[in-house]
C-alpha positions as CSV (number, residue, x, y, z in Angstrom):
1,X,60.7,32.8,51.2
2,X,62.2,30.0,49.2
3,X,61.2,27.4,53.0
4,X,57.7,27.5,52.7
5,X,57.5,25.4,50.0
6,X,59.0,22.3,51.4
7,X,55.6,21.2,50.4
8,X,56.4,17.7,49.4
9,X,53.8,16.4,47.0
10,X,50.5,15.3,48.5
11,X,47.3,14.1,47.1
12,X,44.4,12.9,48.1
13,X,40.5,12.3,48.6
14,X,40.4,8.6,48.0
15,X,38.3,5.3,48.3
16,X,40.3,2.2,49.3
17,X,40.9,-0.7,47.1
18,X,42.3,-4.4,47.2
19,X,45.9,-2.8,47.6
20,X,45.2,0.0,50.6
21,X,45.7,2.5,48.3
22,X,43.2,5.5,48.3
23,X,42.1,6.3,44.8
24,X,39.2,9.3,44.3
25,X,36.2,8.4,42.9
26,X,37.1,10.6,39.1
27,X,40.5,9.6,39.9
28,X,41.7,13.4,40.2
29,X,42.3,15.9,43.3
30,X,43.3,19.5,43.2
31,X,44.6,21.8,46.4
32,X,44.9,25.2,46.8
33,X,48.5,26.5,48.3
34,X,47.4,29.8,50.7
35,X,49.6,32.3,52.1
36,X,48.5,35.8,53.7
37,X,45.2,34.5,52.5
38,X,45.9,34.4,49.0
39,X,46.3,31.6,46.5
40,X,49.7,31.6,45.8
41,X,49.6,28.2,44.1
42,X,47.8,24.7,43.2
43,X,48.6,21.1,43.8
44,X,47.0,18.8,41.3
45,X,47.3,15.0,41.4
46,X,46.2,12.4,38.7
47,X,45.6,8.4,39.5
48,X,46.0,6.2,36.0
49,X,45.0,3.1,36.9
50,X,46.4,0.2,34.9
51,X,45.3,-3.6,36.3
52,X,47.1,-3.8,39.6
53,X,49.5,-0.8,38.9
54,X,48.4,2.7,39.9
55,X,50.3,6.0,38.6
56,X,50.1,8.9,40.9
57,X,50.9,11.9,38.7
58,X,51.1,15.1,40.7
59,X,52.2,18.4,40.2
60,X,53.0,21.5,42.5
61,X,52.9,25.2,40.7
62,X,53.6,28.3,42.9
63,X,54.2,31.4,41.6
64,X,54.2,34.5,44.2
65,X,53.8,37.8,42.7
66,X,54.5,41.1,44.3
67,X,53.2,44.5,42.5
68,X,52.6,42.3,39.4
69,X,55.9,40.9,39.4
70,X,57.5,37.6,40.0
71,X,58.7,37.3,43.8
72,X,58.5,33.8,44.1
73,X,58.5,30.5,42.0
74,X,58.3,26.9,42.5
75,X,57.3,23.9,40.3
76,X,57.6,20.2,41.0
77,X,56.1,17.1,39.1
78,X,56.4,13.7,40.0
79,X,55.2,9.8,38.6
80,X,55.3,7.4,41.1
81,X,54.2,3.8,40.4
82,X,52.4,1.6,42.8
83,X,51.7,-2.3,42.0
84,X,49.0,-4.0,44.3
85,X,50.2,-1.1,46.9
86,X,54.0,-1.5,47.0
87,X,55.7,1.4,46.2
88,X,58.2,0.8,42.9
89,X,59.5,3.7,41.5
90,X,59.4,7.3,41.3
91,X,60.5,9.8,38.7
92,X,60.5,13.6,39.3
93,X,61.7,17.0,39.0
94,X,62.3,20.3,41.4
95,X,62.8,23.1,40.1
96,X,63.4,26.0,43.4
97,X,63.5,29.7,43.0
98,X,67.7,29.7,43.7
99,X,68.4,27.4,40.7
100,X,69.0,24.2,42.2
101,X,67.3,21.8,40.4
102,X,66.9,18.0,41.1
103,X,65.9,14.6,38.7
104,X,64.7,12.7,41.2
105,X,64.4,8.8,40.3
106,X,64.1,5.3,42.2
107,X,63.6,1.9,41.2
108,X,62.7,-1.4,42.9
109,X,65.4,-3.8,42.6
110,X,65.6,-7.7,44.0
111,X,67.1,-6.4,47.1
112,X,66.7,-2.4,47.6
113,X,65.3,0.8,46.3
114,X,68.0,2.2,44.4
115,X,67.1,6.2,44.2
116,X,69.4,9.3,43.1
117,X,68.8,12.7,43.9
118,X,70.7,15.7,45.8
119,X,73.5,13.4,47.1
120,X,73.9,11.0,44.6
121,X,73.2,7.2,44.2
122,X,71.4,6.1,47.5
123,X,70.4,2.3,48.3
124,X,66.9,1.6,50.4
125,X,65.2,-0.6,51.7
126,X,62.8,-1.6,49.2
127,X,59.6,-1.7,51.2
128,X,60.6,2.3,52.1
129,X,57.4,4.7,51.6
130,X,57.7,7.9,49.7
131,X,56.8,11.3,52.2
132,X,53.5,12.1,50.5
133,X,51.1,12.8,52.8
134,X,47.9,11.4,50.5
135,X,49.2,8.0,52.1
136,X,48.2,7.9,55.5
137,X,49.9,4.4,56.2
138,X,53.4,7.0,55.8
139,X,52.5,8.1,58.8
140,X,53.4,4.8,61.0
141,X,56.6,5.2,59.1
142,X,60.1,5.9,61.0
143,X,62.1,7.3,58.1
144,X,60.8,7.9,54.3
145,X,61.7,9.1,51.1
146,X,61.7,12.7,50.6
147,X,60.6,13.1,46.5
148,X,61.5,16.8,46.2
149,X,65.5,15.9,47.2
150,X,65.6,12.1,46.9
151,X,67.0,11.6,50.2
152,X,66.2,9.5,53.2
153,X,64.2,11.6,56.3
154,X,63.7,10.1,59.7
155,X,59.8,11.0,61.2
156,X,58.0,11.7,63.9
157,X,54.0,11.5,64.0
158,X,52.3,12.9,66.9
159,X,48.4,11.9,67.2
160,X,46.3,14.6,68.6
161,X,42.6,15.0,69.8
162,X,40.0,15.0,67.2
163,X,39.2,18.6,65.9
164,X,36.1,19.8,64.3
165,X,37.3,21.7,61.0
166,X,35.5,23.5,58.5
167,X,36.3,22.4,54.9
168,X,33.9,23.8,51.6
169,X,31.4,25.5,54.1
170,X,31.1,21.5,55.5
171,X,32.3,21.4,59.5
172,X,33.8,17.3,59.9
173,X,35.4,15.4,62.8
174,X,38.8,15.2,61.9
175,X,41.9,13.2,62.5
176,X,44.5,15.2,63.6
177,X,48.7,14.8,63.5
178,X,51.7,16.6,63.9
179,X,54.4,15.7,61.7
180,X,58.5,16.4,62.1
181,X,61.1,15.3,60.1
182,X,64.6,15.5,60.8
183,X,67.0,18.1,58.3
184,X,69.4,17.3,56.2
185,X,73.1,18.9,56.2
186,X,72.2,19.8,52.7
187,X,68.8,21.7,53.4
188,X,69.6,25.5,53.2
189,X,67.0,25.7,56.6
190,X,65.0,23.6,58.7
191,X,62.2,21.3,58.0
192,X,59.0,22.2,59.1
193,X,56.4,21.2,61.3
194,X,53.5,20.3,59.9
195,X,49.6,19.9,61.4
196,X,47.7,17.3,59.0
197,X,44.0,16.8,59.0
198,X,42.5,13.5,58.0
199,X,39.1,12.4,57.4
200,X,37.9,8.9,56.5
201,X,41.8,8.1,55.7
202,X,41.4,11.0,53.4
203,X,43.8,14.3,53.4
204,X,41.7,17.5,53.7
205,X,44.2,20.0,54.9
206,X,47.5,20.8,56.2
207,X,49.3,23.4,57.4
208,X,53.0,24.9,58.2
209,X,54.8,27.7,59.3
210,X,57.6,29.0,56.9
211,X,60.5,28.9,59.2
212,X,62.2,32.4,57.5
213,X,59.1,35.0,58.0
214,X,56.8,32.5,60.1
215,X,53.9,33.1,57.8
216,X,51.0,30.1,58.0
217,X,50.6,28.2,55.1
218,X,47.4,26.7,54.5
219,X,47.3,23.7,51.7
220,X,43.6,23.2,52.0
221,X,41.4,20.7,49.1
222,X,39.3,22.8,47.1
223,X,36.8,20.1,45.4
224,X,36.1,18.0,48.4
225,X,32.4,17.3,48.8
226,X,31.3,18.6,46.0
């Protein structure tokens, strides 16, 4: 159960400043996580703006019960900074059901992004995006930053047909992608592929299969439009 929530943190109705950075109009967004249709979980994200720098505060909380008690759980918080839209630095934690745990950090240097993570001291380049999918410029984006395991991932974006979605009991035109990413020897199973749904830059849903049991799961924004 543990691969659906290789949810890496998203966020995400936004307007779009001097620094092409999409920041929602009361500077908070909240998803809901959906499996079996249920709501197995929330992701909330925060935007403190400071002058030129932004902080993107999110955190992911899933907690799966079954017959009352705890089946599955999952909690992730990052920070990342942004100044006049360059990415700077990132701290974090992971925390997955099996008891791995990762401290996920980065820093800007002169030269690189210097991260650590699940294998160690890593060295970036230092105009290397972060794989949260809030940031639709990611997308044009051949490899990224993965901030659940602080490790490099190489992409592949697919642009598909517009699709008419339903979102709040609103039906929009939507932007529509499919998104890979390659695995890591690390990973304990495969990365999976996800369908995004954009709309006005913004991020309205998304949604995966969990490569162990196939179930769909929906991440779908809660407060949009209203």
């Amino acid at each position: 159960m543990r691969y659906f929530i290789i949810l890496i943190i998203t966020t995400l109705s936004f307007q779009l400043n001097s620094s092409s950075i999409y920041i929602p109009k009361d500077n908070e967004v909240s998803f809901d996580v959906i499996r079996k249709n249920k709501i197995i979980g929330n992701l909330n994200s925060k935007f403190i703006e400071n002058g030129d720098e932004l902080i993107l505060h999110s955190v992911l909380d899933i907690d799966v019960k079954v017959l009352f008690f705890p089946a599955y759980q999952f909690y992730q918080e990052t920070k990342e900074k942004w100044i006049n839209g360059h990415f700077v630095s990132i701290e974090g934690f992971t925390d997955f059901e099996d008891e791995r745990e990762y401290y996920i950090l980065g820093n800007d240097t002169d030269e690189y992004f210097i991260a650590t993570g699940m294998e160690g001291e890593i060295k970036l380049d230092i105009n290397i995006l972060p794989l949260n999918y809030w940031n639709i410029e990611m997308l044009k984006e051949k490899e990224v930053f993965d901030t659940q395991k602080g490790i490099v991932r190489k992409i592949n974006v697919l642009k598909m047909e517009d699709e008419e979605i339903l979102i709040n009991q609103k039906k929009i035109k939507a932007n529509k992608f499919i998104f890979n990413a390659t695995k890591h020897p690390m990973d304990k199973g495969p990365f999976p592929e996800y369908t995004l749904w954009y709309f006005d830059n913004e991020l309205i849903k998304m949604h995966f299969k969990n490569p162990k049991d196939k179930k769909l799961i929906k991440i779908i924004r809660n407060d949009w439009g209203k």
